[in-house]
N, CA, C and O atoms as a MOPAC input file, in Angstrom:
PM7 MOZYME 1SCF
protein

 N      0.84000 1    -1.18300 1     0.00000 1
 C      0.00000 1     0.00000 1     0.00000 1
 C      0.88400 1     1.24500 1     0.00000 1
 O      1.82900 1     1.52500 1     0.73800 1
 N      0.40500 1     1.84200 1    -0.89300 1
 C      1.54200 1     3.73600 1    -1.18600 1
 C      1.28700 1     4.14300 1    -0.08800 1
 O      0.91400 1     3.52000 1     0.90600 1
 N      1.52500 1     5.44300 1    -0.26400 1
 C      1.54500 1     6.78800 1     0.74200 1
 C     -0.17100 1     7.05100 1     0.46900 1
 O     -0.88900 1     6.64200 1    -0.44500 1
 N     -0.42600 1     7.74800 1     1.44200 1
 C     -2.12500 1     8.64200 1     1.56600 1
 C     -2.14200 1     9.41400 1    -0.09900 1
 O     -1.14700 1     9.50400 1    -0.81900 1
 N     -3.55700 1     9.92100 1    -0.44800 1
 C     -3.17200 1    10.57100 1    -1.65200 1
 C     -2.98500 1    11.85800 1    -0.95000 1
 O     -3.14800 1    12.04300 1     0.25600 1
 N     -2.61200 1    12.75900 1    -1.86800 1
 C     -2.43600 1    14.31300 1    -1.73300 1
 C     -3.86300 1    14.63400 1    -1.55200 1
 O     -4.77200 1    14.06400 1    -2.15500 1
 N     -4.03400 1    15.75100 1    -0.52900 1
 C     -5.31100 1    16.44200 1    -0.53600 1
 C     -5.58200 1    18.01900 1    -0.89900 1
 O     -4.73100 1    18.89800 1    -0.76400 1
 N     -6.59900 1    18.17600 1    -1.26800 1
 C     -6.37200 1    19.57300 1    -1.97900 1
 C     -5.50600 1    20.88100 1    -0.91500 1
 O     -4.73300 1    21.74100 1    -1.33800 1
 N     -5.98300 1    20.64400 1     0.66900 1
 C     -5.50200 1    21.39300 1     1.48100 1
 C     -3.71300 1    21.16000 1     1.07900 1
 O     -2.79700 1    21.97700 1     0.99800 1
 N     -3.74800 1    20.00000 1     0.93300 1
 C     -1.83800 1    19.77100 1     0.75300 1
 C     -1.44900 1    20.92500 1    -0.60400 1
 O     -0.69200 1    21.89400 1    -0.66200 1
 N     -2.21700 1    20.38300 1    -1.43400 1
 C     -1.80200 1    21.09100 1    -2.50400 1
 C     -1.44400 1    22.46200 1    -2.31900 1
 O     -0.44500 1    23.02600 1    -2.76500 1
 N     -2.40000 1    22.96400 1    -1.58600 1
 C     -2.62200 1    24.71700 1    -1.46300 1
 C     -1.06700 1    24.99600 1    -0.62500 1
 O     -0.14500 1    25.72300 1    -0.99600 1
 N     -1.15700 1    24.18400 1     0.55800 1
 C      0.13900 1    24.44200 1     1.36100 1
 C      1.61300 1    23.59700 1     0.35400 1
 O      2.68500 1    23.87800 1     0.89200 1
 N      1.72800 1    22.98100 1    -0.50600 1
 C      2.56700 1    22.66300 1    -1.15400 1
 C      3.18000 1    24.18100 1    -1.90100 1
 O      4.17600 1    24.82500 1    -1.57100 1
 N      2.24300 1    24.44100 1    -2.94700 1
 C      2.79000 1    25.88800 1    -3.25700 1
 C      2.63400 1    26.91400 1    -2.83500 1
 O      2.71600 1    27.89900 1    -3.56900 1
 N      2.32100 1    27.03400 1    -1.32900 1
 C      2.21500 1    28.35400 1    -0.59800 1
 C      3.69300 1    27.87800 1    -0.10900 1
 O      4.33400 1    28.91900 1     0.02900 1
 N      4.53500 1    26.73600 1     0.22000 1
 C      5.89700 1    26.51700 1     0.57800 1
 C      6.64300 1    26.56000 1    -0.30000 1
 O      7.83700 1    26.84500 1    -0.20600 1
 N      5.99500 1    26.26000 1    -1.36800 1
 C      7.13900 1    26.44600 1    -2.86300 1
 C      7.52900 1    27.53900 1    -3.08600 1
 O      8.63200 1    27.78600 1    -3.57500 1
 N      6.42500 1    28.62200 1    -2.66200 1
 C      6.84700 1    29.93300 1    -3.05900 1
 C      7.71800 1    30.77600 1    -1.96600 1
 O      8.06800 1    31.95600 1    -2.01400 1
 N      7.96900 1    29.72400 1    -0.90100 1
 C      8.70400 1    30.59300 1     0.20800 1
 C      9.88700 1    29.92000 1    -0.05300 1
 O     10.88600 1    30.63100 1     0.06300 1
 N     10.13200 1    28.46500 1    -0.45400 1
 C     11.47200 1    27.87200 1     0.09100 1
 C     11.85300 1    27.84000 1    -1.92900 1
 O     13.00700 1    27.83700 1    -2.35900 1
 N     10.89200 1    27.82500 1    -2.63300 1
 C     11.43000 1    27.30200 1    -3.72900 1
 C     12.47200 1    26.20100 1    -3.96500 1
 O     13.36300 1    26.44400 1    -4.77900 1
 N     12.45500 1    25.10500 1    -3.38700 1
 C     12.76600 1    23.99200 1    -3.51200 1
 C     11.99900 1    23.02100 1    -3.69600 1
 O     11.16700 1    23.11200 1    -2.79300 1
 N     11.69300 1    21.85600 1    -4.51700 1
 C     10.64000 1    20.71600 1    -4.44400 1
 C     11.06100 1    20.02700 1    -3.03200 1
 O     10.12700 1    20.04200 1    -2.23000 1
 N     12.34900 1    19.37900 1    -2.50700 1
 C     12.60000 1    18.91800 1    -1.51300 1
 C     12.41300 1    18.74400 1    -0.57800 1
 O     12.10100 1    17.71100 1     0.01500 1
 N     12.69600 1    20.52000 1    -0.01700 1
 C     12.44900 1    21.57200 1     1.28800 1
 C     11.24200 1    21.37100 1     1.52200 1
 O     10.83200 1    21.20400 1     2.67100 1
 N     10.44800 1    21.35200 1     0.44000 1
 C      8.86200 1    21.39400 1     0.69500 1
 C      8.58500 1    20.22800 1     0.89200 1
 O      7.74300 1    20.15000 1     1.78700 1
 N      8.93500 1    19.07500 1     0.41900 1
 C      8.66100 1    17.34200 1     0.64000 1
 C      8.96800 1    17.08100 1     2.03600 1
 O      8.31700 1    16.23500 1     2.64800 1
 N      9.90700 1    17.73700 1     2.59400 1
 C     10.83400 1    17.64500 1     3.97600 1
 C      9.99600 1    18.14200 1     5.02800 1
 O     10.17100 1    17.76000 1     6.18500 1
 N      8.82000 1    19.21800 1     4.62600 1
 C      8.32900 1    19.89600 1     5.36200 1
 C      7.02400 1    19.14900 1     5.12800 1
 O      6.54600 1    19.08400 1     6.26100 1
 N      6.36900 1    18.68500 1     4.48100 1
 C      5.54100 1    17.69500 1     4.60800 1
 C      5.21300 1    16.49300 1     4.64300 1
 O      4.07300 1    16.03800 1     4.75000 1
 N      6.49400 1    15.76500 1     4.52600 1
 C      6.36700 1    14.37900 1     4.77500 1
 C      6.07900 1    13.44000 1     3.91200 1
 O      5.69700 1    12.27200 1     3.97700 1
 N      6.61500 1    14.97500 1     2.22700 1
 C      6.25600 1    13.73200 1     1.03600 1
 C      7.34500 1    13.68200 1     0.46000 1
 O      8.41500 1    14.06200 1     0.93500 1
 N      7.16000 1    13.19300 1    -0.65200 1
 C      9.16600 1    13.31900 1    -1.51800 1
 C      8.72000 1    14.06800 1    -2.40300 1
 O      7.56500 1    14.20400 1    -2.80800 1
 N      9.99600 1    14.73500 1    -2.81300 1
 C      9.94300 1    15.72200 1    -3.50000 1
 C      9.39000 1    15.73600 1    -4.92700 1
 O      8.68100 1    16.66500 1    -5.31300 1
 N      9.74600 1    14.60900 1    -5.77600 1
 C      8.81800 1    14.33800 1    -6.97500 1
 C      7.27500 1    14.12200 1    -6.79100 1
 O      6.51000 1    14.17900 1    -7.75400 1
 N      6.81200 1    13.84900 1    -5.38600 1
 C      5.46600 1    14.29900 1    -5.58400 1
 C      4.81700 1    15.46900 1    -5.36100 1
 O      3.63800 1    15.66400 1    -5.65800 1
 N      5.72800 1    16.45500 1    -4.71900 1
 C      6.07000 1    17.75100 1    -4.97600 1
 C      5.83200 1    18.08900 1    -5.93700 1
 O      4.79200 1    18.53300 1    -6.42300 1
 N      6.96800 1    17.88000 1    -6.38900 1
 C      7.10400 1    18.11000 1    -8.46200 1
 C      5.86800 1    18.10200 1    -9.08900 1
 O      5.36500 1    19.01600 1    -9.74300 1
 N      5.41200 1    17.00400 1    -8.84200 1
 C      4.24400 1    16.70900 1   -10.09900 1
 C      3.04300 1    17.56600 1    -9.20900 1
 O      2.03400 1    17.55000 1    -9.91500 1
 N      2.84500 1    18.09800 1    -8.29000 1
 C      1.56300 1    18.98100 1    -8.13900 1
 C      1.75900 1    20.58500 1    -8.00900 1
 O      0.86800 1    21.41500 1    -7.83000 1
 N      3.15900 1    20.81100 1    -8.14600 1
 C      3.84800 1    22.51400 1    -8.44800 1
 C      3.39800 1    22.60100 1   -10.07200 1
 O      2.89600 1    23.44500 1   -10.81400 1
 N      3.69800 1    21.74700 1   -10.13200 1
 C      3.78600 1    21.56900 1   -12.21400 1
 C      2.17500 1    21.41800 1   -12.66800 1
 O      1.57200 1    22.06300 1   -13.52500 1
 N      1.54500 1    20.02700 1   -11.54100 1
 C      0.32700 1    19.85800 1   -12.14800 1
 C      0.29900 1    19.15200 1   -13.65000 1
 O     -0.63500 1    19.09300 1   -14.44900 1
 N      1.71700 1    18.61100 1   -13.75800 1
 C      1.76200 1    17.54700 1   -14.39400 1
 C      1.81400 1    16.43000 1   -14.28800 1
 O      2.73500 1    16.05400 1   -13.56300 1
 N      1.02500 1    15.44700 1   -14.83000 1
 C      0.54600 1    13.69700 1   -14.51900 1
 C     -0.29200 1    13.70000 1   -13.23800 1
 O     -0.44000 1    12.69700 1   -12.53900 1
 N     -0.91700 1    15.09100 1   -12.93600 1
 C     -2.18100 1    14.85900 1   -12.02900 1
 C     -3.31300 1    14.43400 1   -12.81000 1
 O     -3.38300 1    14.86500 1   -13.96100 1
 N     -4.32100 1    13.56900 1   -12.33100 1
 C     -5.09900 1    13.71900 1   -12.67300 1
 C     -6.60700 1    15.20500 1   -12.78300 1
 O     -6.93100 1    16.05800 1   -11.95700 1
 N     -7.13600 1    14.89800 1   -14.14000 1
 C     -7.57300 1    16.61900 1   -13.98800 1
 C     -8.49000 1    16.46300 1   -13.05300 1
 O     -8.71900 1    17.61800 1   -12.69300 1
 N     -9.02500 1    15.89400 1   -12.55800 1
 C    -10.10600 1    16.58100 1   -11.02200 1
 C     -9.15600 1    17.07700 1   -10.46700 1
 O     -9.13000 1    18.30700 1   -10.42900 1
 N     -8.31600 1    16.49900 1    -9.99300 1
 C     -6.87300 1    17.24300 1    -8.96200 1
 C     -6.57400 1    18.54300 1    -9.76200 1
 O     -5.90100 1    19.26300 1    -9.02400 1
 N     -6.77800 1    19.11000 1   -10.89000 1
 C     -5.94700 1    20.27800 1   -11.62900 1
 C     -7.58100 1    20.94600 1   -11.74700 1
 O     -7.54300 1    22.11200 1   -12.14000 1
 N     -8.17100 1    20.72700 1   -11.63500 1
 C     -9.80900 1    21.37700 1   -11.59100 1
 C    -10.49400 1    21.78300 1   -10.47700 1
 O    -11.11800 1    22.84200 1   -10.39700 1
 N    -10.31400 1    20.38700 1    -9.02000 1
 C    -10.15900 1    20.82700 1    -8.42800 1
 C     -9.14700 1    22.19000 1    -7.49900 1
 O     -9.65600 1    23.09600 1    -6.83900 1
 N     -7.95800 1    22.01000 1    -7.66800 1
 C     -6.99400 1    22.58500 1    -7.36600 1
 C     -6.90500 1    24.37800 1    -7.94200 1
 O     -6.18400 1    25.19400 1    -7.36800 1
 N     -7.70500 1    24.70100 1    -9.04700 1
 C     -7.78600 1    25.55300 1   -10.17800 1
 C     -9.22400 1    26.50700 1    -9.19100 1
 O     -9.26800 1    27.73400 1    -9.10300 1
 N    -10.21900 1    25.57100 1    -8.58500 1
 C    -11.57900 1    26.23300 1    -8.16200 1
 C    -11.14400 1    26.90800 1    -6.52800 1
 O    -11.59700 1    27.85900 1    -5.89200 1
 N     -9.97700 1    25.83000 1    -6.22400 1
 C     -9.53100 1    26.53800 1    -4.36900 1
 C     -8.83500 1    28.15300 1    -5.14600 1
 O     -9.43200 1    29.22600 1    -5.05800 1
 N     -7.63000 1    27.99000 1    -5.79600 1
 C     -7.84800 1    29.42200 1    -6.28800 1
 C     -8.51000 1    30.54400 1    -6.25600 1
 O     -8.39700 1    31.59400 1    -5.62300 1
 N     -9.43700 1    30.01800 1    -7.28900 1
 C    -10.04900 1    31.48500 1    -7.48200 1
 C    -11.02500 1    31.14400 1    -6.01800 1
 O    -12.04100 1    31.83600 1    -6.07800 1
 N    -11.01200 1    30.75300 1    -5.43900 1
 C    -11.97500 1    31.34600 1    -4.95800 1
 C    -11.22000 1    31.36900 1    -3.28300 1
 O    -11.67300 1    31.12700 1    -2.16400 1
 N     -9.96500 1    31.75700 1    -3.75700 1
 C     -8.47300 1    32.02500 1    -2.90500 1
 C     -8.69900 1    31.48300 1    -1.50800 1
 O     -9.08900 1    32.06600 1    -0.49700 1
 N     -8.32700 1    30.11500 1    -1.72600 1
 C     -7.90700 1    28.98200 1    -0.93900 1
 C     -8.84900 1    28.86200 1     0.16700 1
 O     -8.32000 1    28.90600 1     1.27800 1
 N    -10.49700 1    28.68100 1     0.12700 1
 C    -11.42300 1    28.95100 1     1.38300 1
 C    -11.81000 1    27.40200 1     0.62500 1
 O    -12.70400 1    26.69400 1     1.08900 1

């Protein structure tokens, strides 16, 4: 069995840390994931799109 999935709250705090530490790592280190799964939700590449749709609606409607 993997790791838990990512949750949208992660997401939000993933690049609210990306944008302070700008490291994928730093930020994996600080949450307890690895950094390529970092990667792939800074990028929002090989998410699936509910995750990039979801993730797109916390936005705009600024992270509530």
């Amino acid at each position: 069995m993997g790791a838990p999935r990512v949750t949208p709250q992660e997401i939000v705090e993933m690049h609210r840390l990306y944008s302070e530490l700008g490291n994928y790592a730093a930020v994996g280190r600080k949450m307890g994931r690895s950094g390529s799964t970092v990667a792939r939700y800074i990028k929002m590449k090989g998410t699936p799109n509910i995750v990039k749709h979801t993730f797109s609606e916390i936005v705009r409607r600024g992270g509530k």
